[in-house]
C-alpha positions in Angstrom: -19.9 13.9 -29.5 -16.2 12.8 -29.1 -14.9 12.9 -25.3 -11.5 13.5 -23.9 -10.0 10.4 -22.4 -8.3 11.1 -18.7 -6.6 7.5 -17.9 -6.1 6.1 -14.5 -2.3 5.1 -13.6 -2.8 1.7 -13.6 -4.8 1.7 -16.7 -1.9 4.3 -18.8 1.3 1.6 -17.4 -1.0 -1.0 -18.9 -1.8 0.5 -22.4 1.8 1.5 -22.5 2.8 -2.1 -21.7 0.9 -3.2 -24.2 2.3 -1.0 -27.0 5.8 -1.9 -26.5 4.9 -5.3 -26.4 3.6 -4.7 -29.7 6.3 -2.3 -31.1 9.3 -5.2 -30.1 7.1 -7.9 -31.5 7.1 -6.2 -34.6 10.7 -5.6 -34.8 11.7 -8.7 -33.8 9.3 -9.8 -36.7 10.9 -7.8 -39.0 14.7 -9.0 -38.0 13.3 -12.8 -38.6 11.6 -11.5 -42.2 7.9 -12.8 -41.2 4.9 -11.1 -42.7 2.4 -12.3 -40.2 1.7 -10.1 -37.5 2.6 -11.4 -34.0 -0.7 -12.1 -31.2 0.9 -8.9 -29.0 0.7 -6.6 -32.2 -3.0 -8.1 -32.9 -4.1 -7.7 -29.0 -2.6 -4.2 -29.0 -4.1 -3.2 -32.4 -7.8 -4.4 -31.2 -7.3 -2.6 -27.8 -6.6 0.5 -29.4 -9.3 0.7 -31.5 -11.6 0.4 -28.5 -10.3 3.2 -26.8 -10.6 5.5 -30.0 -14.3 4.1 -30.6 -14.9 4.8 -26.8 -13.4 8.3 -27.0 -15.7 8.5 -30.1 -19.0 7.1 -29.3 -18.8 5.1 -26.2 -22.8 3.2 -27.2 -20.6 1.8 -30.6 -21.9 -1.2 -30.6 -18.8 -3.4 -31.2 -17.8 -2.2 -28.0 -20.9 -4.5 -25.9 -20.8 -1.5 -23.2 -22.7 -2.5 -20.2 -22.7 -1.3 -16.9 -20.1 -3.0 -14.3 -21.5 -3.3 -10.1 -18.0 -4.8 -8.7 -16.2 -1.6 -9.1 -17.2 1.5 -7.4 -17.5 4.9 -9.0 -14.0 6.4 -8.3 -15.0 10.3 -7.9 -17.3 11.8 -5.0 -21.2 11.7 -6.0 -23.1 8.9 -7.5 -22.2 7.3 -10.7 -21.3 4.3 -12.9 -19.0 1.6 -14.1 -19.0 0.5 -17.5 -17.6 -2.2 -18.9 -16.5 -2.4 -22.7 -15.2 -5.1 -24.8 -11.9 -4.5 -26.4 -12.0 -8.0 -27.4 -14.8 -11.4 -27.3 -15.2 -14.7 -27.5 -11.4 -15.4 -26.8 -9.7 -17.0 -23.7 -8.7 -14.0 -21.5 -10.3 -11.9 -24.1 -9.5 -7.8 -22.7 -11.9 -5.5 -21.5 -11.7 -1.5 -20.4 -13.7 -0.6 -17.8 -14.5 3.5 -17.5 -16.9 5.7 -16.3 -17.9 9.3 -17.0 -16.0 12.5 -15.2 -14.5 13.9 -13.2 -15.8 16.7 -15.1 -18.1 17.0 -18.5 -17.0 15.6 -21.9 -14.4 13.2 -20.4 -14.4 9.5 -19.9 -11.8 8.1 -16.9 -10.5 4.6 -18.2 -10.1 2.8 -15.0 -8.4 -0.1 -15.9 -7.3 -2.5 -19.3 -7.7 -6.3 -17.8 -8.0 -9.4 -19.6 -11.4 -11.1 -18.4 -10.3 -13.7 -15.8 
């Protein structure tokens, strides 16, 4: 079952950030003639293929989805946090946390940090 992803504010300006970091890396990188791809077109690539694996399947298990207690369920009701890797075993390696709702079929991405 694929779900529809409804992004928080903070989480969009930070994917967005992210891409254009990306998009003038790789023209700059194209100006200067290098072939190897720039560590802002790498982190954005890897963060992106998260998000379509969590909008996909959000159990994949590349993504190490666990639940997360130190943020609380943003909608009315009971619910949960979930925590899933966008990248590992790298200093300040991302992660997308995101929870299920508001309504049935969607996944709210709360936020895109890097782990402190």
């Amino acid at each position: 079952m694929s779900f529809t992803l409804v992004w928080a504010a903070e989480a969009q300006a930070t994917f967005e950030m992210l891409q254009a970091a990306a998009q003038q890396a790789q023209i700059n990188r194209a100006k200067s003639g290098k072939k190897k791809s720039s560590k802002q077109e790498g982190l954005f690539k890897q963060v992106a293929k998260a998000v379509k694996f969590l909008a996909a399947y959000p159990a994949h298990p590349s993504l190490n989805t666990h639940e997360y207690d130190s943020i609380a369920y943003p909608f009315a009701g009971e619910g949960k946090v979930f925590e899933a890797y966008a990248q590992n075993k790298t200093p300040g390696a991302y992660r997308i946390f995101w929870c299920y709702g508001p309504k049935q079929g969607q996944i709210y991405i709360i936020a895109i940090t890097p782990h402190p």
